[in-house]
C-alpha angles and dihedrals in degrees: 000000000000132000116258129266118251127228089240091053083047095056084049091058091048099051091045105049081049090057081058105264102139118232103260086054090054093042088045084055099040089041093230126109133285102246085051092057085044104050091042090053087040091046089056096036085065096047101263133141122259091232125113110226114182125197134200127173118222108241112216127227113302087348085144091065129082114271091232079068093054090048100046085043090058100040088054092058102042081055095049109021088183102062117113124225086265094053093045092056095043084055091050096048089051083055109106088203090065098047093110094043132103105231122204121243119266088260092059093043079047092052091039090059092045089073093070109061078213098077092035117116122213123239122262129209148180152084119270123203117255118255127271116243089358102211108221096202139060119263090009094113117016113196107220124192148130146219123218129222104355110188103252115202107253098358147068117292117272139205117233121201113198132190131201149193110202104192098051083034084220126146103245089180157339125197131188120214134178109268099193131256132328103270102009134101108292118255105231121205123271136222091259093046093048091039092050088048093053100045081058099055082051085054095039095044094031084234155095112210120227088244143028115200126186142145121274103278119158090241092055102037104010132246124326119277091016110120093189119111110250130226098265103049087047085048081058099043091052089062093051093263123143116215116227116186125198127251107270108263094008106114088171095075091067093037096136093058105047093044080062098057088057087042086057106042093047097052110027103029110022110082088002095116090169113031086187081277101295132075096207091053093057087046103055091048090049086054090058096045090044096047100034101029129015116075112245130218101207117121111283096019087096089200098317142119105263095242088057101042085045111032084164083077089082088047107095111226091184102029110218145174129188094232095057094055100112091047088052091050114089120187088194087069094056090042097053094056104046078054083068088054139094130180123196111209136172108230106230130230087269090054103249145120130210117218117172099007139317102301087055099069110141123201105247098172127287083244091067100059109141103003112117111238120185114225124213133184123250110197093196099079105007097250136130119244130209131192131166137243092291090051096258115154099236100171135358119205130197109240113248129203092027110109139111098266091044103056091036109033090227125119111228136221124345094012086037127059098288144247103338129186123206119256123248113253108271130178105265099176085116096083 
């Protein structure tokens, strides 16, 4: 391209051409074209500067777009204030009143939101301690955990159970539950509730993961200062899953877990006043948009839903079918691992232990008030022994609440369905 043209070389254009050279003769000399020679002797002739001005209107942010796109984009976010850029552009796309519209990328709409100090978001930082026992592949460890009471728009508050693989960074579910009333002491889950949700992640996910890991709740551990294993963890144990509990006071073992609730309730509860009247519902339609289409930004998702940065995720590592439950669980199993276990108690005046809460006491003697006695397990014959401080057996009581219907919730053969056999390992990459 050639240089530019001075003011000075103008006004020699211009006072040539006035002694009579035509213009091809003055652009020839000057090397430059011949228009060039002719607006700039036109430009003076008129009475205008030799200087060159350019202007250039700033153009403001998705100016280009219609401004049906702008409006839609910031009505989106005034409606749900936790939406991210990404969110926001997957919603616009599902509006049939932008069909026709070309819509900006996620770092404009970013960059548009940033005008108003309303929509900005404040920057976060620290270091957070690496995880404990980090798990490498997908459905090896599942984090399990739940909020209770979550304010729900219109409505009373609920209890959402979420469940999470960290490694593939997927939902593998989120369940609503009813929190209690407006006002009142919150209702928290309970073992049956918890038990039903994850059997429906195995069915959903065709799997059972090596490991579960959650906090110390009672409903997960059992109640302080009782070394017993509770329902939940010997349900487990039963499947072949091993428990895994969090450091006390350490949330960030369980980060990925509790990042999801904030990830649900942002974008599936805040600013959703209908729901289509059901909060699962909407969950379970959040979990599909989250996992299949919206891009994610956990680590190794490199911008990408979950399901399409880990496609391993569809691959079972434990193959499992709800028909074939009772044929998974092995009371052996649980059997095998309160045997490796020892409780120390204190009888009471009224000659009894408690072993597993309040409604598990078991009669020890009335001799025996206020002497200390260590029960063990006997897998024989599925009694607890206990013996005093020289080691002499001094009762033996047969286990309650340990059986197969109890743990599971499932009635075996006959009332059950029936004698099953386990399938042999198939491929299942199909599904």
């Amino acid at each position: 391209m050639s240089e530019r043209t001075t003011p000075e070389q103008r006004h020699s254009f211009f006072e040539q051409h006035k002694a009579g050279k035509l213009y091809r003769q003055i652009a020839d000399a000057a090397h430059v074209s011949l228009m060039c020679v002719r607006y700039w002797c036109r430009r003076l002739a008129h009475g205008q500067p030799a200087t060159t001005t350019y202007v250039r209107r700033p153009r403001g942010l998705l100016q280009s777009f219609h401004p049906l796109v702008r409006y839609v984009l910031l009505r989106l976010r005034l409606e749900h204030p936790r939406w991210g850029p990404s969110r926001l552009r997957y919603h616009m796309g599902q509006r049939a009143s932008l069909a026709a519209q070309r819509l900006p990328g996620c770092a404009s709409i970013g960059h548009y939101l940033h005008r108003w100090p309303t929509f900005r978001r404040p920057v976060r930082t620290g270091v957070h301690p690496p995880p404990v026992n980090a798990p490498t592949q997908v459905h090896e460890v599942w984090q399990v955990d739940y909020k209770v009471a979550m304010p729900q728009p219109g409505g009373c508050p609920v209890n959402i159970l979420d469940v999470r693989d960290p490694v593939g960074a997927a939902i593998i579910g989120s369940f609503s539950h009813p929190g209690g009333a407006v006002g009142q002491r919150p209702r928290y889950l309970t073992f049956p509730e918890i038990r039903a949700d994850l059997r429906q992640c195995f069915v959903q996910w065709h799997t059972l993961p090596d490991r579960i890991q959650t906090d110390n709740e009672a409903v997960f551990i059992g109640k302080p200062k009782n070394d017993f294993p509770s329902p939940f963890v010997l349900w487990l144990k039963g499947l072949g899953i091993d428990h895994v509990s969090t450091r006390p006071r350490r949330p960030t073992d369980n980060a990925a877990v509790e990042r999801q609730h904030r990830t649900i309730n942002d974008y599936c509860i805040v600013g959703c006043h209908k729901n289509d009247g059901d909060l699962q519902v909407a969950l379970a339609r959040s979990q599909q948009e989250l996992n299949q289409v919206l891009p994610s930004r956990a680590h190794g998702c490199h911008g990408q839903p979950p399901l399409c940065a880990h496609p391993e995720l569809l691959q079972p590592r434990r193959p499992f079918d709800a028909a074939m439950e009772l044929a998974q669980f092995d009371l052996r199993r649980v059997d095998a691992y309160l045997a490796t276990l020892t409780w120390r108690r204190k009888v009471n005046r009224k000659g009894q232990v408690t072993l597993g809460g309040r409604q598990r006491r078991h009669l020890v003697g009335h001799g025996y008030a206020g002497q200390h006695v260590v029960a063990r397990f006997d897998p024989c014959d599925r009694h607890i022994v206990f013996q005093n401080d020289n080691g002499d057996e001094v009762r033996r009581c047969l286990c309650r609440d340990l059986t197969i219907a109890a743990l599971t919730g499932l009635d075996p053969w006959p009332d059950g369905p029936g004698i099953q056999q386990l399938p042999l390992p198939l491929d299942l990459s199909h599904r």
